[in-house]
C-alpha positions as CSV (number, residue, x, y, z in Angstrom):
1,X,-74.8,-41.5,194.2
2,X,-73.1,-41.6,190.7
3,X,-69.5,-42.1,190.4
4,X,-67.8,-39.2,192.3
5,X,-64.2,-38.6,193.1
6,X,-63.3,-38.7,197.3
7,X,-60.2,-37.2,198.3
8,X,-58.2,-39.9,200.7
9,X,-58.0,-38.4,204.0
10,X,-55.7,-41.0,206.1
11,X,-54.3,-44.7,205.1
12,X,-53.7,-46.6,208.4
13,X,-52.4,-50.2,208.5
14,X,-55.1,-52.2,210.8
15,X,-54.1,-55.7,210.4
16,X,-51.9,-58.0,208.4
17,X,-51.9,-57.1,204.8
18,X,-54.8,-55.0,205.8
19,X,-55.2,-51.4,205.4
20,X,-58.2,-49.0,206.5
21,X,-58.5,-46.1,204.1
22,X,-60.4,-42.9,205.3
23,X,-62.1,-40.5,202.4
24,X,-63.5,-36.8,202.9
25,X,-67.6,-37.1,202.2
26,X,-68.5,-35.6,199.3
27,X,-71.7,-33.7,199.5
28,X,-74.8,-35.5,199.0
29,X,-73.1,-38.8,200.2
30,X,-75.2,-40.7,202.9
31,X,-74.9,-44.1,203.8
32,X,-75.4,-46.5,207.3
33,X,-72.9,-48.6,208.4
34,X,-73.3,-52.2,206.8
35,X,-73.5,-50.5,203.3
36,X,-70.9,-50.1,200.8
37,X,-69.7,-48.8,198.0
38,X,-68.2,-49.5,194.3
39,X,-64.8,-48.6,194.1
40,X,-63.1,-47.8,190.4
41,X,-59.8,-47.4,189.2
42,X,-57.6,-47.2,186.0
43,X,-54.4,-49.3,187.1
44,X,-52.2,-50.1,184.1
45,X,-54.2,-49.7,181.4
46,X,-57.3,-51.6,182.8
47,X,-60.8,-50.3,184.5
48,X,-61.1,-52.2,187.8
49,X,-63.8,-52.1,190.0
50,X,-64.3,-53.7,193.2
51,X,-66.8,-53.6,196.2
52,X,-65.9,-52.3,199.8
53,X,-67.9,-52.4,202.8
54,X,-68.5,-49.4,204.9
55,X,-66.1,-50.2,208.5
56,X,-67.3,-46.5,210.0
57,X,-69.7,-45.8,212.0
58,X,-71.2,-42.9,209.9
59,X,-69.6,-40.6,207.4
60,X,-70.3,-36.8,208.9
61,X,-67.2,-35.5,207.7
62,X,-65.3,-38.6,206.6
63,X,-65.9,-41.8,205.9
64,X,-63.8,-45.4,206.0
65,X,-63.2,-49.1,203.8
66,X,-61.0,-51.8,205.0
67,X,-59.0,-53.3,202.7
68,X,-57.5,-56.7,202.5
69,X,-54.2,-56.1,200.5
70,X,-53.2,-59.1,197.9
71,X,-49.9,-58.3,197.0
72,X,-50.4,-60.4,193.7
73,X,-54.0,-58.1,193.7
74,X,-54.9,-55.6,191.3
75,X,-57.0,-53.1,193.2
76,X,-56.1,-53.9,196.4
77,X,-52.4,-53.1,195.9
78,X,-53.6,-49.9,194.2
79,X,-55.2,-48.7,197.0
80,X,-52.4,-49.4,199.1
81,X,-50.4,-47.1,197.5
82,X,-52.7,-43.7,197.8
83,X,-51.6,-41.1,199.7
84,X,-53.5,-38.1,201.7
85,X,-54.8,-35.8,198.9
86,X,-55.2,-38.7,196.6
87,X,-58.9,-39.1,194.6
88,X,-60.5,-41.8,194.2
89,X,-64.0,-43.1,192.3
90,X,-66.4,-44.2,194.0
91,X,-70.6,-45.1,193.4
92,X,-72.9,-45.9,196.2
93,X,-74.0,-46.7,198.6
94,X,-75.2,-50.1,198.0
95,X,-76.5,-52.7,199.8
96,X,-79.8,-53.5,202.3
97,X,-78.3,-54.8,204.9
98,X,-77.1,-51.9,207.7
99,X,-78.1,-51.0,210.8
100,X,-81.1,-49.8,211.7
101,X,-81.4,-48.4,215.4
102,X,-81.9,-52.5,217.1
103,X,-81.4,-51.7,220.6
104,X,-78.9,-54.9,220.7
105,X,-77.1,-56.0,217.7
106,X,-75.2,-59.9,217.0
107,X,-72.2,-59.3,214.5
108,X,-70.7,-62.7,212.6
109,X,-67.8,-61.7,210.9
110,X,-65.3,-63.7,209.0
111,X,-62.1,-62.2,206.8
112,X,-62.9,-59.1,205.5
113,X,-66.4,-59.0,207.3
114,X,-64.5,-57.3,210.5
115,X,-64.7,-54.0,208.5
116,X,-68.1,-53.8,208.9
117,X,-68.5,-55.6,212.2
118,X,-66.1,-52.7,213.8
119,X,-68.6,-49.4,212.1
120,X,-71.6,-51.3,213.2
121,X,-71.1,-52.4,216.4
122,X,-69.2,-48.5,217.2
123,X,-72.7,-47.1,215.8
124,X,-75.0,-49.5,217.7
125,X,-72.8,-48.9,221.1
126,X,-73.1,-44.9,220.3
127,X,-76.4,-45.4,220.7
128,X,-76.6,-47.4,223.9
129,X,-77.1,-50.6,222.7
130,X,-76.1,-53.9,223.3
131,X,-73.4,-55.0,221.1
132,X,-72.0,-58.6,220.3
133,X,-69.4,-59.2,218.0
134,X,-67.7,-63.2,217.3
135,X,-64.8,-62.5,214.3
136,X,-63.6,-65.5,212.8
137,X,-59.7,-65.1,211.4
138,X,-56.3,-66.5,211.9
139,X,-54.7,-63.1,211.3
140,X,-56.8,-60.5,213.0
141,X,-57.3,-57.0,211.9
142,X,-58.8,-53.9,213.7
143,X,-58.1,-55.7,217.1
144,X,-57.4,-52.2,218.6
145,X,-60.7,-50.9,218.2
146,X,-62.5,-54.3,219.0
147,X,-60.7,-54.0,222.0
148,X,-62.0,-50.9,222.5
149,X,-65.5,-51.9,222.1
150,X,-64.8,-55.1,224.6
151,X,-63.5,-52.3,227.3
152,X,-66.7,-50.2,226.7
153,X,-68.9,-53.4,227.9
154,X,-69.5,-55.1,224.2
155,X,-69.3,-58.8,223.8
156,X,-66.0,-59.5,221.7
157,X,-64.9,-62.7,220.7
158,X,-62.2,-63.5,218.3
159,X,-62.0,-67.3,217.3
160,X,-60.7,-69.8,215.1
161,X,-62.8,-72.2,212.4
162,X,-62.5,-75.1,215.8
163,X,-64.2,-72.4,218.0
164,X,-66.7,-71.0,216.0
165,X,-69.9,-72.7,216.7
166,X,-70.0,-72.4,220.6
167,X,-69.0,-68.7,219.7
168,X,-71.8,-68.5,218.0
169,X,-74.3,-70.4,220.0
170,X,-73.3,-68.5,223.4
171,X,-74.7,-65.1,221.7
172,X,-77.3,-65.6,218.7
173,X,-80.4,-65.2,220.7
174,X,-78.9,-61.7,222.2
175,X,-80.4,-59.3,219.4
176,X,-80.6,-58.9,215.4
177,X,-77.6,-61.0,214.3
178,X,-75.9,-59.6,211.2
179,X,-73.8,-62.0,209.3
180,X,-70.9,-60.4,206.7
181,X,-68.5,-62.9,205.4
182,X,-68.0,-65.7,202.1
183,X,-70.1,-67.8,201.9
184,X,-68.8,-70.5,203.7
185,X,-68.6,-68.7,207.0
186,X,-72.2,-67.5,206.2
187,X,-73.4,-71.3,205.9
188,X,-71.3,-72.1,209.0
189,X,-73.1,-69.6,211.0
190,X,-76.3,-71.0,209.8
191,X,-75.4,-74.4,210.9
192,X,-74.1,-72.9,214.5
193,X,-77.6,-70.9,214.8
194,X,-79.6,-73.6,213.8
195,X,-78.2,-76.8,215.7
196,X,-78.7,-73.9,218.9
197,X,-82.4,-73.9,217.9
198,X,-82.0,-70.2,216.5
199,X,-83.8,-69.3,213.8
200,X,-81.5,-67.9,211.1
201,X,-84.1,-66.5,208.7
202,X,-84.2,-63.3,211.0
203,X,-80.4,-62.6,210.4
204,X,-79.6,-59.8,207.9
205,X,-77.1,-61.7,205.5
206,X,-74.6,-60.0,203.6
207,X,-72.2,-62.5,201.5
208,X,-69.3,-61.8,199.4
209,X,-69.2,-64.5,197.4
């Protein structure tokens, strides 16, 4: 979709200095979770653009992004700072990494990858599957609704750098891992998959950087 204005719908606080944003769907908009979108802005006199990752599990009537807030940002404190009723421009969706009905799903997540760890493993336990999710971060967002994934029977396991390998190891044979994260946790994840004996050229990779 071309650049189209989305009027913000709710702003939630999920996590320290991290915010989840929730946007009416325009008409025409269609996206899976694991996509995301270009986010634009004017913010003192300068055109900013930034990339957020889909953390719904669809977007019928609404849609969501989570938000890591840098207070010394330029975006991310913009965003912060919209209200219900607020627009904001938007392009996509991008990306070819999203879920695709795999009957059991493996989520990696570091940072800002628990946005769309939480819309994907929601969509995949929707549809019955079987859903794993190991979040790496020292200040946890969206641990309400990962806790409401663990009580519905998902595998949920929040962990520090020490931790991560056997994390990882105890669940990457269980389905299609999905890895979302910088690139360092990406080519930690590697290393944890691959000194289990998995092979991590089936994982659906999406790095920001």
């Amino acid at each position: 979709m071309d650049e189209t204005a989305v009027t913000v719908d709710a702003v939630e606080t999920v996590g320290p200095d991290t915010i989840a944003i929730t946007f009416e769907t325009p008409a025409g908009f269609d996206a899976e979770p694991g996509q995301f979108v270009l986010v634009r802005a004017t913010v003192d006199g300068e055109e900013l653009s930034r990339y957020y990752t889909l953390s719904s599990p669809g977007v019928g009537e609404t849609f969501e992004i989570t938000v890591g807030v840098d207070p010394e940002g330029d975006l991310s404190p913009w965003l912060a700072d919209r209200e219900v009723g607020d627009d904001v421009a938007i392009e996509g969706p991008f990306g070819e990494v999203y879920y695709e009905d795999e009957p059991s799903v493996v989520v990696f997540a570091g940072g800002p990858g628990v946005g769309p760890a939480v819309g994907l493993g929601e969509a995949a336990a929707s549809a019955g599957g079987e859903v794993s999710i190991v979040y790496q971060d020292d200040e946890p967002a969206h641990e309400e609704r990962l806790s409401a994934l663990a009580t519905s029977g998902a595998h949920v396991a929040i962990v520090g750098e020490d931790s991560l390998a056997d994390a990882v190891a105890e669940v990457a044979d269980e389905g299609q891992v999905y890895v979302f994260g910088f690139q360092q946790f990406v080519e930690d994840v590697r290393d944890a998959i691959e000194a289990a004996g998995g092979d991590f050229e089936r994982a659906k990779v999406e790095s920001f950087g």
